[in-house]
C-alpha distance (Angstrom), angle and dihedral (degrees) to the residues before:
residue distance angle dihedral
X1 . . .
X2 3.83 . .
X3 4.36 124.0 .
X4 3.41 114.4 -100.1
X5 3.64 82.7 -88.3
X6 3.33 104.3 69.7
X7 3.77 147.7 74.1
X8 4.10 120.4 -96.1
X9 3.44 114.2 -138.6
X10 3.62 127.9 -139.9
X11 3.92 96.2 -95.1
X12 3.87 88.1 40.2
X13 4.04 88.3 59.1
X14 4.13 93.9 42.5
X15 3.94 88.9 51.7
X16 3.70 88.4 49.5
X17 3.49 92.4 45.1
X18 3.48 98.9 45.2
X19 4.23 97.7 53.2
X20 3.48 89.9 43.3
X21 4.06 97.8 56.3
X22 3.71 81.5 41.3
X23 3.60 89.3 61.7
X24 3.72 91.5 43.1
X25 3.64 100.8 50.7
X26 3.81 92.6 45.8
X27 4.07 95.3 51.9
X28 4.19 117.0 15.5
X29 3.23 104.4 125.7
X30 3.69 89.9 -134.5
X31 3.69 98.9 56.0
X32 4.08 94.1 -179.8
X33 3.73 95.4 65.4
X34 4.20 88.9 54.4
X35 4.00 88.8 87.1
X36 3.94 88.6 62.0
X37 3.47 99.1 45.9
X38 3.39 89.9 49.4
X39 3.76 100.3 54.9
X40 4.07 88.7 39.2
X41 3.95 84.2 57.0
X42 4.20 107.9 34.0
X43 4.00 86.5 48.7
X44 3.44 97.6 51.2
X45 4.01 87.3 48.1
X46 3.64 84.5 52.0
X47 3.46 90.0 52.4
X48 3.79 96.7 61.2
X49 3.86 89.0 -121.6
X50 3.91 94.5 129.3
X51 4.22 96.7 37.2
X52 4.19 103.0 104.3
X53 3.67 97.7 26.5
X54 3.75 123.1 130.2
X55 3.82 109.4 -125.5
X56 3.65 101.2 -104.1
X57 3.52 88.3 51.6
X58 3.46 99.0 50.3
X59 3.27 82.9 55.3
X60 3.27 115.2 54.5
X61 4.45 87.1 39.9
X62 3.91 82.7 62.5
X63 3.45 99.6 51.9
X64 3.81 89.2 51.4
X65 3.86 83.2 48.9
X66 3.70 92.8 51.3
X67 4.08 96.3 36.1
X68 4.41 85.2 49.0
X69 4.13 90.2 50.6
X70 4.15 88.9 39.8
X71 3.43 116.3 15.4
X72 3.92 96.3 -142.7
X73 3.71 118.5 142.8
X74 3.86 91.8 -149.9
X75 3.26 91.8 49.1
X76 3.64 105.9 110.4
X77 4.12 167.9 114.7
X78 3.47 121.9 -127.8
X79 3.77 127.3 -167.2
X80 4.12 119.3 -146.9
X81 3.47 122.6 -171.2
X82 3.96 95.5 -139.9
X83 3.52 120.6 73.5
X84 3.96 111.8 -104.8
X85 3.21 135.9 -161.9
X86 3.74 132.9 -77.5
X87 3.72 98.1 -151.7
X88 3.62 126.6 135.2
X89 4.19 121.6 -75.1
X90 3.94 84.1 -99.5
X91 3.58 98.3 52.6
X92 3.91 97.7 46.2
X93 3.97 97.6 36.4
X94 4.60 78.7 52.2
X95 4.06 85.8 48.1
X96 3.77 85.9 47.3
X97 3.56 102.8 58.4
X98 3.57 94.4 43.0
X99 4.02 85.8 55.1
X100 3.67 86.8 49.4
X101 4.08 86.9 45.0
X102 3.53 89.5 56.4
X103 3.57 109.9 43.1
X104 4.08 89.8 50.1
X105 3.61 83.0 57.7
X106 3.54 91.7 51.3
X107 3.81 89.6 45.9
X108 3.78 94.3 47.2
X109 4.02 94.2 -103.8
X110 3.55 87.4 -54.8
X111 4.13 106.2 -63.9
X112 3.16 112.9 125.4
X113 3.30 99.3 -172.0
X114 4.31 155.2 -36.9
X115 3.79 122.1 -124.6
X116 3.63 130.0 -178.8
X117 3.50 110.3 -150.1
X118 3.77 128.9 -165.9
X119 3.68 116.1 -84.5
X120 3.94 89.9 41.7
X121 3.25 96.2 -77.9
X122 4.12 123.1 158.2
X123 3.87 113.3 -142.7
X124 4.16 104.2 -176.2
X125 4.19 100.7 -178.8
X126 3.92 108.0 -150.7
X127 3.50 127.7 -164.3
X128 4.07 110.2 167.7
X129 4.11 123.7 14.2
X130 4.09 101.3 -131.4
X131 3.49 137.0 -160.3
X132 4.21 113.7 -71.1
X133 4.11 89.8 -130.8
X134 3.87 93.6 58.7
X135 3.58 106.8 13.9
X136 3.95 98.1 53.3
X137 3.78 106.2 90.4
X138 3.77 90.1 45.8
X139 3.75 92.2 48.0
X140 4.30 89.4 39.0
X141 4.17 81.5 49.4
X142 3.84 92.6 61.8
X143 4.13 90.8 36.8
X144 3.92 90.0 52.2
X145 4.13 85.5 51.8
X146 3.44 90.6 46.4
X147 3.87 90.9 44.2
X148 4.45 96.8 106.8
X149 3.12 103.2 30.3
X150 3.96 115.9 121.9
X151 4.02 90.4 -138.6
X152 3.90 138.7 24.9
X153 3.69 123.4 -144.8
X154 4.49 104.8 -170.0
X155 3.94 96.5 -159.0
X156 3.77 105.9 -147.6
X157 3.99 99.3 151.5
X158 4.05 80.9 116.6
X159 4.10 99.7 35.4
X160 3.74 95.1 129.9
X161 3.83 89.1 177.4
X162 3.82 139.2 -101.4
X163 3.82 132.2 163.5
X164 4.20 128.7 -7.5
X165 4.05 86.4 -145.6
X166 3.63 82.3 67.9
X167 3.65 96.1 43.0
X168 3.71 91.4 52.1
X169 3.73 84.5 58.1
X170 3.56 99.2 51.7
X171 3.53 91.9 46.0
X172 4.06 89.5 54.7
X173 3.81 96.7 67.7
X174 3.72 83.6 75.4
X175 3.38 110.4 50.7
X176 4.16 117.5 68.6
X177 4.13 97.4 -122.4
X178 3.92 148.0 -7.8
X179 4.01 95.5 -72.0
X180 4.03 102.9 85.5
X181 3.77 109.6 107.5
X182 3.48 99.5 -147.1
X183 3.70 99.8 178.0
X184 3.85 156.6 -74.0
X185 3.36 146.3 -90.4
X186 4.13 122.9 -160.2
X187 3.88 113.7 -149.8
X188 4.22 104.4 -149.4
X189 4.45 88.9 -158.5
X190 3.82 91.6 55.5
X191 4.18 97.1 23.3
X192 3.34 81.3 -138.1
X193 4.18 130.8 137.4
X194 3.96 126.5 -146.8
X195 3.35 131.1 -163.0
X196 3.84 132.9 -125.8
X197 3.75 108.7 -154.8
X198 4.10 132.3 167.6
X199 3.64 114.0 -83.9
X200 3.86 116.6 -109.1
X201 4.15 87.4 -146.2
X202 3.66 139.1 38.2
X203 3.47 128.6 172.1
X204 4.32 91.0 -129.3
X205 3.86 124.5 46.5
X206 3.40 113.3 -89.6
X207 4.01 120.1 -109.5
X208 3.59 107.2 -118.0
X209 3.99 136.4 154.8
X210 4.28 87.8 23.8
X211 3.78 124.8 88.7
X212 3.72 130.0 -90.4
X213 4.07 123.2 -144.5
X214 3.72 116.5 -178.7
X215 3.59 121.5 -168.2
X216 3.70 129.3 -142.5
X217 3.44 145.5 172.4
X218 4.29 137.4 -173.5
X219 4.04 83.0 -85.2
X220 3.61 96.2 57.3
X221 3.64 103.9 112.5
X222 3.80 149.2 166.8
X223 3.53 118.6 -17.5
X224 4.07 91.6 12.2
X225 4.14 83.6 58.7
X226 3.83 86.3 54.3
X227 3.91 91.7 53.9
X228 3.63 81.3 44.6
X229 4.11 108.5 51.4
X230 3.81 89.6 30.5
X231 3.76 92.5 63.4
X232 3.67 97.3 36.2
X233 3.43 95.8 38.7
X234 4.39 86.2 51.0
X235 3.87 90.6 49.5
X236 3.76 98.0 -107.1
X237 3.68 114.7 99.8
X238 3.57 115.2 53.4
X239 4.17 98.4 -146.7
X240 4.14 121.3 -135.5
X241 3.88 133.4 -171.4
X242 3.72 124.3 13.5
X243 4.03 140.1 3.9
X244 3.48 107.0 -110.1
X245 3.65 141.9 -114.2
X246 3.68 93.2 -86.8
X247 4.35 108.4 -128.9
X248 3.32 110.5 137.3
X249 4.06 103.2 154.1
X250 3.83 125.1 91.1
X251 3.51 110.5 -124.9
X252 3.57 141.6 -167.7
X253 3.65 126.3 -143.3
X254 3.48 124.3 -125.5
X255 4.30 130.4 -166.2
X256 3.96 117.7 -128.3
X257 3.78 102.3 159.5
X258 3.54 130.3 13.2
X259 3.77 84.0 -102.3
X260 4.01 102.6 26.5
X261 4.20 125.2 79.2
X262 3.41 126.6 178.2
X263 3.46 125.7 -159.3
X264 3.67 122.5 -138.2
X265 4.01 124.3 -168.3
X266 3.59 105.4 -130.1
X267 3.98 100.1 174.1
X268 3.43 140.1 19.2
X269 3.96 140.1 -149.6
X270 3.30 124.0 -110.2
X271 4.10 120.7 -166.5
X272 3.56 117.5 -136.5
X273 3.81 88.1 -149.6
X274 3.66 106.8 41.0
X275 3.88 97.1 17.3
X276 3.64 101.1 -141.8
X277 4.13 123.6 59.9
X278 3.93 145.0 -131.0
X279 4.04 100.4 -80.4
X280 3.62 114.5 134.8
X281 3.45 89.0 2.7
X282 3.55 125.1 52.9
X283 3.79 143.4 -131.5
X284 4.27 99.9 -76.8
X285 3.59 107.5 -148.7
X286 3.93 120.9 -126.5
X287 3.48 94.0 -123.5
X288 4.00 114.2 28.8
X289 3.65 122.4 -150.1
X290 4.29 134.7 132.6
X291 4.24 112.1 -62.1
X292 3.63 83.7 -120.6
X293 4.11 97.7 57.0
X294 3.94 85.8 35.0
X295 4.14 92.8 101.6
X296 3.80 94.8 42.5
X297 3.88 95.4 45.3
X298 3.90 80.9 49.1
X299 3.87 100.1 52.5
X300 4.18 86.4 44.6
X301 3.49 90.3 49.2
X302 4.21 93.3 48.2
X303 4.38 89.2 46.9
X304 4.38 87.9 48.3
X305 3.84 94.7 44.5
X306 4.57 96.7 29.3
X307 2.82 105.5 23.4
X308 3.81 89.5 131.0
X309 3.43 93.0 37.2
């Protein structure tokens, strides 16, 4: 395959082609919509439309292909410029997590940081949702800051995503106990449906009987959504700023090229409230207004509404 550099040719763009629909048809999780993305894709090949294109831009003008035939956020290829490995699924979704292991350590578990602003008010800035086991104490750190004020604002303007273990746990600190279902997520390899539920311990008290504002923005994706529409959807987060990017499908990740992933949604949510999710759509905040006003329109919305509080 060429560098990102250079031009594909015809035969590089049918082998690409070809081992990504392969991965595709073997593990969407909505197996009946494989037929159209595969026509969308194998006519356009046909076509010549991918023959002379660098490989970042072939890839990025087949994921609009793919995301135009099935809207699907996760539904991707992605171009790197280092050569990767072409070990099995098992071995590169295992080097995966560690990467994502790593870099939340680097990135302190994802929080980016705790403000207290004046009036009381809790501002907890999060960047990535982590994994419960090693991102607890750094999440229960920013909860046990956040523990008197009168109001919470969860910052997720910059939530690019991560893991819905960890979304499950964020979600917990504001529920009273263990017994809110707050949703599922059906596996299409093992047909098989697990449930998200309240944790029955966290190592911060939880935030109950106070109000919730979560901010978001049109980059607010994945995981971050999940905090997102599960607390809106469960009537306690009031939402502020912008409707989201709209991913709502776990995915795994899948080599085709030294050079070329795709990414193939394996799973998807499942609300217990509204019984569908954000894909394609987005989380729609309760009270719209630009990411960048979304804190101020919060704090003037917290003084009109508690300001006795």
């Amino acid at each position: 395959m060429p560098t990102n550099d250079l031009a594909l040719t015809a035969a590089d763009a049918a082998l690409v082609i070809d081992r990504a629909l392969e991965r595709i048809t073997a593990g969407y999780v909505f197996p009946e919509r494989v037929a159209a993305i595969d026509a969308a894709l194998r006519g356009r090949l046909a076509s010549g439309e991918y023959e002379g294109l660098t490989g970042p831009a072939f890839c990025e003008a087949v994921t609009a292909h793919l995301q135009e035939a099935c809207p699907d956020r996760h539904l991707r290829l992605l171009w790197q410029d280092e050569p990767q490995s072409m070990d099995t699924a098992d071995k590169d979704k295992e080097t995966g997590q560690a990467a994502f292991l790593a870099l939340l350590r680097k990135e302190n578990q994802g929080v980016r940081r705790f403000e207290f602003l004046e009036g009381g008010v809790g501002h907890i800035d999060v960047r990535r949702v982590a994994f419960p086991d090693e991102g607890a104490r750094t999440i229960g750190a920013a909860m046990e800051m956040a523990a008197g004020t009168r109001a919470l604002v969860l910052d997720l303007r910059a939530c690019s995503g991560g893991v819905p273990e960890g979304a499950a746990m964020w979600c917990s600190y504001f529920f009273a106990d263990d017994q809110v279902h707050l949703n599922d997520i059906y596996e299409r390899a093992t047909d098989t449906t697990r449930q998200y539920w309240t944790a029955g311990h966290l190592p911060a008290p939880r935030y109950l009987g106070r109000p919730v504002y979560v901010l978001t923005s049109a980059a607010t994706f994945s995981a971050g959504e999940d905090i997102a529409y599960t607390l809106q959807a469960h009537g306690r987060a009031t939402l502020v700023g912008e409707t989201t990017r709209g991913g709502a499908h776990p995915t795994a990740r899948y080599p085709v090229t030294e050079h070329i992933t795709v990414t193939v949604p394996a799973a998807r949510t499942i609300s217990t409230v509204t019984g569908t999710n954000w894909e394609g759509v987005g989380v729609v905040p309760d009270i719209p207004t630009a990411a960048g006003d979304a804190l101020e329109a919060t704090l003037r919305h917290i003084e009109e509404h508690y300001s006795n509080g």
